[in-house]
C-alpha positions in Angstrom: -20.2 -6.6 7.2 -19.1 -5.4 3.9 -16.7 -6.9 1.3 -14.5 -3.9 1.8 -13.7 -5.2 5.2 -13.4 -8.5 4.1 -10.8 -7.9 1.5 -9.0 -5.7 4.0 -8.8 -8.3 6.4 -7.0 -10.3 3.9 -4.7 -8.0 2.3 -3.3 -6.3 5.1 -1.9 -9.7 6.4 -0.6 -10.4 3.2 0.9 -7.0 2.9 2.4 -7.1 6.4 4.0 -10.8 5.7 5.4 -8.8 2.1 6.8 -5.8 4.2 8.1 -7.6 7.0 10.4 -10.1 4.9 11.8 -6.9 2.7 12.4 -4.8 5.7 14.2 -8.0 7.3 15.7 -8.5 3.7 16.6 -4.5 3.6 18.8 -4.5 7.0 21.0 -7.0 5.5 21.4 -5.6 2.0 21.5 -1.8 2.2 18.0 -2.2 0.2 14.8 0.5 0.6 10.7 0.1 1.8 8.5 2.4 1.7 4.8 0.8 2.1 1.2 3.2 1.6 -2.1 1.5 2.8 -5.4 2.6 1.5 -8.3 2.8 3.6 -11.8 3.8 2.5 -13.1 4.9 5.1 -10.6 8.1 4.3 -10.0 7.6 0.3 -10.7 11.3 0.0 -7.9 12.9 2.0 -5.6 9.6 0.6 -4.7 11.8 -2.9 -2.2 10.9 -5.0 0.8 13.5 -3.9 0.4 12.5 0.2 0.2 8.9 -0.8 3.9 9.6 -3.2 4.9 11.9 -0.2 4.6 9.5 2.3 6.5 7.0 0.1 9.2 9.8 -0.5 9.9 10.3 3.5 10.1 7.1 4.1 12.4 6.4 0.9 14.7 9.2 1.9 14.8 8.4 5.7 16.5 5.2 4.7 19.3 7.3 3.1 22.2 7.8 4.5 22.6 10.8 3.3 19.9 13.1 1.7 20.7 14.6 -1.9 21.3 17.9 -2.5 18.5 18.2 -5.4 16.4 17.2 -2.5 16.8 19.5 -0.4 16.7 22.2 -2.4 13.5 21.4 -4.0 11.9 21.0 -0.6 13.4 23.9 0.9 11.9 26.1 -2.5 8.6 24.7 -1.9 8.3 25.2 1.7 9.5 29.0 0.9 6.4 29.3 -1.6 3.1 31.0 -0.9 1.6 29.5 2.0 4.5 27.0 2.5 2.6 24.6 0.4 4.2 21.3 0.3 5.8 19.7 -3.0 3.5 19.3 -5.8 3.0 15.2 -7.1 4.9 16.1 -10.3 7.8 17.7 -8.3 7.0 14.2 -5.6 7.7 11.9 -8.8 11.1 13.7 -9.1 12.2 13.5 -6.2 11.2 9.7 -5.7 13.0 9.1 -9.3 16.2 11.1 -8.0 15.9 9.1 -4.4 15.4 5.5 -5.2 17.8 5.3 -8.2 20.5 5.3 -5.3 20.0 1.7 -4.7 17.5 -0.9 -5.0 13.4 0.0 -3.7 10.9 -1.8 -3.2 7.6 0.4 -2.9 4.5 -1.4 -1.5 1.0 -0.1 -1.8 -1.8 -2.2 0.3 -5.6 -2.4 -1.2 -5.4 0.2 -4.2 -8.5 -0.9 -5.1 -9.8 1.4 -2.1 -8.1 4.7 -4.1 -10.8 6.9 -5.2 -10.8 5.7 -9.2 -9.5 9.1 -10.3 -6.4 9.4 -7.8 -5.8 5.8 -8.8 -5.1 7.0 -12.7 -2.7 9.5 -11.1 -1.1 7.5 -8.7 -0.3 4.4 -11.5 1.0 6.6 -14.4 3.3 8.5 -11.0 4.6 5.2 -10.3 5.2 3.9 -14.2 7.2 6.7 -14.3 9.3 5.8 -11.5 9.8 2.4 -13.0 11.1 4.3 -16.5 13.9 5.8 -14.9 14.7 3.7 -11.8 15.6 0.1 -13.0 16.3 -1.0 -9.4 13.0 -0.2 -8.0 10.5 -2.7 -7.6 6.7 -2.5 -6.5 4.3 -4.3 -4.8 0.5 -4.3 -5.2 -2.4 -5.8 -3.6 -5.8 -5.2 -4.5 -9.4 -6.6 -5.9 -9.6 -8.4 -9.4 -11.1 -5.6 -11.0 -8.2 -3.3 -10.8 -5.9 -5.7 -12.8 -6.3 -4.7 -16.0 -6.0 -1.1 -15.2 -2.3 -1.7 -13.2 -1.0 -3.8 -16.1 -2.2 -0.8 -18.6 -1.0 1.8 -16.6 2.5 -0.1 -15.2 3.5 -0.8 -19.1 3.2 -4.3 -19.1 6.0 -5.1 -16.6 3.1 -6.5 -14.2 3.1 -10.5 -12.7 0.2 -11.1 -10.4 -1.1 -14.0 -8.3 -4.4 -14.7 -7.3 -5.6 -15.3 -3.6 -7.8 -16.7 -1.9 -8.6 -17.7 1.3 -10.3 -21.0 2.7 -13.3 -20.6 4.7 -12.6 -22.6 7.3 -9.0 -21.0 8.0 -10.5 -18.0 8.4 -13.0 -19.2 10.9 -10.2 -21.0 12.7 -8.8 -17.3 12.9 -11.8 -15.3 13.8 -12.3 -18.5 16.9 -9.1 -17.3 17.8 -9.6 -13.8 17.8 -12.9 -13.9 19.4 -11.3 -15.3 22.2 -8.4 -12.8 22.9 -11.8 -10.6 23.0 -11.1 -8.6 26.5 -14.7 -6.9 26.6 -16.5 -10.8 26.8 -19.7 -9.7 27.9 -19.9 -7.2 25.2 -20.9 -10.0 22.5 -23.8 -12.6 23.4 -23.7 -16.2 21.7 -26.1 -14.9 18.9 -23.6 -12.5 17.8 -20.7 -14.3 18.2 -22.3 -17.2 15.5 -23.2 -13.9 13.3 -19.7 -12.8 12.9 -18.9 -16.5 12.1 -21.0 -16.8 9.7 -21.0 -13.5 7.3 -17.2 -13.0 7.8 -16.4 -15.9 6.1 -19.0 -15.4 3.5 -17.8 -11.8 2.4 -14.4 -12.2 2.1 -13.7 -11.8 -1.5 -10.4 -13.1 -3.8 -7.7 -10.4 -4.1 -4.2 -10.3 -5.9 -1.0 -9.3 -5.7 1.2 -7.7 -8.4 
């Protein structure tokens, strides 16, 4: 078992508890999600524009009515060569144009699993988001290392908070997952005590910004 997979075990529950509350939050205020979760086991096809198109959808879909500036640019794009989809540059615009109409909260789980160079692209896309939509906010979560890098590329406007997660609550969980386990037979005593013990011991402390 890998740290990846720790780290991921622990920041998409955090992410979902985040993106639960604002989308419970949102249906009583009129207010925007849009959420993007990394995965490395796919990093390469995860590239800056579909991760900022996949926020955009979701961003407009929560409008009750879509801008015209939208979709014109879309319907221009889609009439291009090979119906290629929006370029990031023209994804940035649109998100800027989309989620000045009220307040957004954008949430993107375990950017530490970003391929280092989308990363770069993908920070500077959202700074600029920040620069000209006041209302939005954004939530990160990801490994230590990437810290400095999100407060360089965000501007400054960055607060984070370390987490970490006790060993024995996350045995108590894996107990309890192990024993929702429908397959039983599938896993023998020896393996059971394996999982128990190197879970635990590669889960590794993340943050949220």
């Amino acid at each position: 078992m890998n740290r990846g997979r720790g780290q991921a075990l622990t920041s998409r529950h955090v992410s979902s508890l985040v993106i639960d509350s604002l989308c419970d939050e949102a249906g009583e205020q009129n207010h925007t999600v849009a959420c993007f979760y990394f995965d490395f086991a796919v990093q390469k096809e995860q590239s800056p524009a579909s991760a900022m198109g996949a926020l955009l959808k979701q961003v407009v879909s929560g409008l009750e009515e879509i801008p015209e500036e939208i979709s014109q640019a879309y319907q221009k794009q889609i009439k291009g060569l090979g119906g290629r989809g929006p370029r990031l540059p023209d994804i940035v615009k649109m998100l800027q144009t989309t989620s000045s109409k009220g307040r957004t909260f954008i949430c993107i789980d375990a950017l530490d699993e970003c391929v280092p160079e989308y990363r770069v692209r993908l920070l500077d896309s959202l700074n600029k988001i920040l620069q000209n939509s006041p209302g939005t906010r954004i939530f990160v979560t990801g490994r230590p290392h990437i810290r400095p890098e999100i407060e360089k590329r965000l501007g400054g406007r960055v607060m984070s908070l370390s987490i970490g997660t006790e060993r024995g609550d996350m045995t108590r969980y894996l107990h309890s997952k192990l024993e929702e386990d429908t397959t039983p037979d599938a896993m023998d005593s020896s393996l059971k005590a394996e999982i128990l013990r190197k879970i635990p011991e590669n889960v590794s402390e993340m943050y949220v910004s």
